[in-house]
C-alpha positions in Angstrom: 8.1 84.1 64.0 9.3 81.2 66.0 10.8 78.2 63.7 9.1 75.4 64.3 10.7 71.9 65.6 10.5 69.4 63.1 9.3 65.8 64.0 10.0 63.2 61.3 8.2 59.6 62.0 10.4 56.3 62.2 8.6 53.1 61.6 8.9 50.2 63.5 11.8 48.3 61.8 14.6 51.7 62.0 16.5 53.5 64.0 17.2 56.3 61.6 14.9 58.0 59.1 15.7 58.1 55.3 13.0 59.0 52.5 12.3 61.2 49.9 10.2 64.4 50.2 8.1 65.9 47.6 6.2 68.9 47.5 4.3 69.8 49.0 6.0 68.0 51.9 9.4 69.5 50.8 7.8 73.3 51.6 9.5 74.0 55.3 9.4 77.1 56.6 13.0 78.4 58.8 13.3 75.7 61.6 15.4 73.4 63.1 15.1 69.6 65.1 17.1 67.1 67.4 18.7 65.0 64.7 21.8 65.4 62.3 20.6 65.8 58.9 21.8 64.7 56.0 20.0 66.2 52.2 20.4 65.4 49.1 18.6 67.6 46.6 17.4 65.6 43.4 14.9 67.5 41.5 15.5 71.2 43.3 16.8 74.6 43.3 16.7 77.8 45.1 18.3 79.5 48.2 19.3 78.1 51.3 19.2 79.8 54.3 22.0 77.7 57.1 22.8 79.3 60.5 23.6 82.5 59.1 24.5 81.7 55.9 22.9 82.6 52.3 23.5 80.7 49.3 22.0 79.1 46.2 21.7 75.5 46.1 21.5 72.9 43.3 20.3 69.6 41.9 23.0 67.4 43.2 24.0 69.4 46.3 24.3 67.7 49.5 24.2 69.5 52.9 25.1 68.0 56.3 23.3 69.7 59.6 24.1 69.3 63.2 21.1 68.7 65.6 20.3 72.1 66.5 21.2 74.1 63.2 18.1 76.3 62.2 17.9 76.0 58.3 15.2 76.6 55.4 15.4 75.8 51.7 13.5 78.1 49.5 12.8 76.5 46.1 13.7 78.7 43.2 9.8 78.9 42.0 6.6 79.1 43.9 5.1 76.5 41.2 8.0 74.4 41.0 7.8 70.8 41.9 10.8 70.0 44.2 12.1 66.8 45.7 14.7 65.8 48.0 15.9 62.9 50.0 16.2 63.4 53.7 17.9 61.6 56.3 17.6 62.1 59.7 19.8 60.2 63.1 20.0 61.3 66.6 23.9 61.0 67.7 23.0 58.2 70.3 21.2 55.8 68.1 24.1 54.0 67.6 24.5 53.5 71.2 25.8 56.3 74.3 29.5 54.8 74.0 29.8 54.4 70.6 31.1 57.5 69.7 33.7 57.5 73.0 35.6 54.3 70.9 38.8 55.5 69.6 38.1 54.6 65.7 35.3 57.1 66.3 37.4 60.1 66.8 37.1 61.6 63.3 33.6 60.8 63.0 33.1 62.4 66.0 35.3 65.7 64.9 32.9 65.6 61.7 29.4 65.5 64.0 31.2 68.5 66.0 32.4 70.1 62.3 28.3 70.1 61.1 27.8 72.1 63.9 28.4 74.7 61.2 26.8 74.0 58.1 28.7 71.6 55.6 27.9 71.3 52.1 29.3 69.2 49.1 28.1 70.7 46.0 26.6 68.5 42.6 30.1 68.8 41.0 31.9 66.4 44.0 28.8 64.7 44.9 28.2 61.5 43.0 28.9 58.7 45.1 28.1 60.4 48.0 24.6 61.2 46.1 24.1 57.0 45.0 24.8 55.8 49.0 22.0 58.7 50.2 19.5 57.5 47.8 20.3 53.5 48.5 19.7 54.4 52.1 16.0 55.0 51.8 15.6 51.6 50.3 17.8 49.2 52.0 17.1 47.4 55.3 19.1 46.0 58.2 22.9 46.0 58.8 23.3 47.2 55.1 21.7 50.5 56.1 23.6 51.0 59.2 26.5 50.4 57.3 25.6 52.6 54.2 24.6 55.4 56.8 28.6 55.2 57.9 29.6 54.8 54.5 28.1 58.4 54.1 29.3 60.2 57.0 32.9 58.1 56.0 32.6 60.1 52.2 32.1 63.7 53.9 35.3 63.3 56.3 37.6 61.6 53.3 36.1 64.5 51.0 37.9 67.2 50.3 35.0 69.3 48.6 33.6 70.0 51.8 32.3 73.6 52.6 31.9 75.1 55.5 29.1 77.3 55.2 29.2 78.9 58.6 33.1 79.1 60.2 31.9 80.9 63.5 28.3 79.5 63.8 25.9 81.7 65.7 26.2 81.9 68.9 22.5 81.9 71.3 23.0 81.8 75.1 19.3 81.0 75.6 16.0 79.9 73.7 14.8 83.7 74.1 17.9 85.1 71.9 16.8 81.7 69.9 13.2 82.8 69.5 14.7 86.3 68.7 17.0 86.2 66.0 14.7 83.4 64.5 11.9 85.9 64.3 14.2 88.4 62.5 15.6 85.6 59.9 12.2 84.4 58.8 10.7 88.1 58.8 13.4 88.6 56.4 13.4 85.7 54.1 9.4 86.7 53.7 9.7 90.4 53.2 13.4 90.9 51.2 11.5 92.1 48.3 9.9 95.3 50.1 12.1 98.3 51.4 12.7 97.1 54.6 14.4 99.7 57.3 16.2 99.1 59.8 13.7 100.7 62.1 11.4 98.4 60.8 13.6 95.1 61.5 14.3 96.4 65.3 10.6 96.6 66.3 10.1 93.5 65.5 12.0 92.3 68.5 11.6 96.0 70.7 14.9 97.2 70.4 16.9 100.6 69.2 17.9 100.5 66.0 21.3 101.0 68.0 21.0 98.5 69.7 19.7 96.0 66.9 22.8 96.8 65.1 25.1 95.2 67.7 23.0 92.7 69.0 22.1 91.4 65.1 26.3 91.7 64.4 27.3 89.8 67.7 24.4 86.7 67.1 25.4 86.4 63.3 29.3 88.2 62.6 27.6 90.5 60.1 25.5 93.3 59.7 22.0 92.8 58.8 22.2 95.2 55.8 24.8 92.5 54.6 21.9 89.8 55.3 20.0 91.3 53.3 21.8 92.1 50.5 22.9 88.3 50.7 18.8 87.3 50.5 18.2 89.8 47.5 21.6 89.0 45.4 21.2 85.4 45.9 17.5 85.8 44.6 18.9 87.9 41.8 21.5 85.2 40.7 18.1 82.8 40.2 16.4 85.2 38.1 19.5 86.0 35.8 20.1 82.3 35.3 16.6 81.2 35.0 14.8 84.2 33.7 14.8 86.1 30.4 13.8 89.9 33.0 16.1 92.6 32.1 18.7 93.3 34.7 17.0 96.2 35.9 13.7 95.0 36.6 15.5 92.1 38.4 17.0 94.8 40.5 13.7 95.7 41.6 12.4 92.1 41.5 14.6 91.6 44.4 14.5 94.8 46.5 16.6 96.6 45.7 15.8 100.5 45.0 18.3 101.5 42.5 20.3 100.0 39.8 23.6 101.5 41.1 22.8 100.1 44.7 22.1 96.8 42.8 25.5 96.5 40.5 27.7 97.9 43.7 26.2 95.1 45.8 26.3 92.5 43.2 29.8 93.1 42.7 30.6 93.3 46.1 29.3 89.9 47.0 29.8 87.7 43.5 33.1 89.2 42.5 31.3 90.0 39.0 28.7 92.7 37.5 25.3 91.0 37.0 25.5 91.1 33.5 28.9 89.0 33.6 27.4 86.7 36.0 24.4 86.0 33.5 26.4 85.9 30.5 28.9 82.9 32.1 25.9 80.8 33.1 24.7 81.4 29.2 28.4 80.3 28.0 28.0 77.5 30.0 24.7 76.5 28.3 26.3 76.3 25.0 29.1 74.0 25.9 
């Protein structure tokens, strides 16, 4: 499946969009648009999908994208109501020299940095949090300035993570189209026993050959994808769910409970059960 390119409206009065969106509107399937985008989550959580990163996000969290950066956020319940403020600016609406002027240069190195994925989680995120938010109500200079403010907060901070450190590298919009089909594929279908036959007819290709073109787009396996997609949905359901660890195991595709605890471990530095028990010590404090 192709991502889709998202188009986000700007009224008359702005050069830049900033509102909150609200499911249904905050459902987006894996895609990716011209502008930089900046997202504050306020009433969400689930697993984000960056470039070829996998990862659980939070209430709180903030991520910065690059124009370009393919990217999905899959709320933690089908049901759930989730919300988040978006903010969206193409790198010339300021102007095509702005960016040359030498008190630019770190803002610059930041746009170039989000190339990769940057994220400041809930913990580090509360002023930067209040300046997103004031930015879809304000109007004028005061939001071009808030708007810098912001990108001035994420190049001070140093709680910034890089979520992708080699990006992915596409020569063309076919490898694009390619790799994007594969993602989504597997963000829909981690719960079923897929093969790696399986993922390499998707796109006609050997399972040899799948193997190293999958590693040279991403810098991992997709065995490791996957096991990233079904641990990081296993993390949700031992936070958020009373299941017993072995039918979360299943839950989230994987076929045996050794498999499960070996790739638990090997990705969260804990057994599962630890890993639920610290998130339950952390509720009684």
């Amino acid at each position: 499946m192709k991502p889709f390119i998202q188009k986000l409206p700007l009224s008359e009065n702005t050069s830049f969009l900033a509102r909150t969106y609200r499911t249904p509107d905050f459902e987006t399937n894996w895609h990716h648009h011209k502008e930089y985008e900046l997202i504050l989550f306020t009433n969400a959580t689930g697993i984000a999908f960056v470039g070829n990163y996998v990862g659980r996000f939070e209430d709180g969290d903030i991520f910065f994208l690059a124009s370009g950066v393919p990217h999905t956020f899959q709320k933690q319940q089908k049901e759930q109501v989730s919300s988040c403020v978006v903010v969206q600016f193409r790198d010339d609406f300021w102007g095509s020299e702005f960016l040359n002027l030498a008190e630019c240069k770190s803002l610059k190195n930041l746009l170039s940095l989000s190339a990769r994925g940057l994220r400041i989680d809930s913990s580090f995120s509360g002023h930067l949090g209040a300046l997103i938010r004031e930015l879809e109500h304000t109007t004028g200079l005061k939001r071009i300035i808030t708007l810098f403010e912001c990108l001035l907060q994420i190049e001070q901070s140093e709680n910034v993570e890089i979520l992708s450190p080699y990006g992915i590298l596409l020569e063309n919009e076919k490898e694009r189209e390619r790799i994007d089909r594969i993602i989504q594929f597997t963000i829909d279908s981690f719960k079923e026993d897929i093969t790696l036959s399986v993922a390499a007819d998707l796109i006609n290709m050997s399972v040899s050959s799948f193997c190293r073109y999958f590693k040279k787009i991403t810098k991992k396996t997709y065995i490791h994808f996957l096991n990233e997609i079904r641990v990081s949905h296993a993390c949700k359901l031992l936070i958020d769910s009373d299941l017993s660890i072995i039918s979360i195991c299943y839950e989230s595709g994987f076929g045996t409970i050794a498999n499960f605890n070996k790739q638990f471990l090997k990705l969260k530095r804990v057994t599962p059960s630890a890993y639920r028990k610290r998130f339950e010590d952390k509720k009684l404090v």
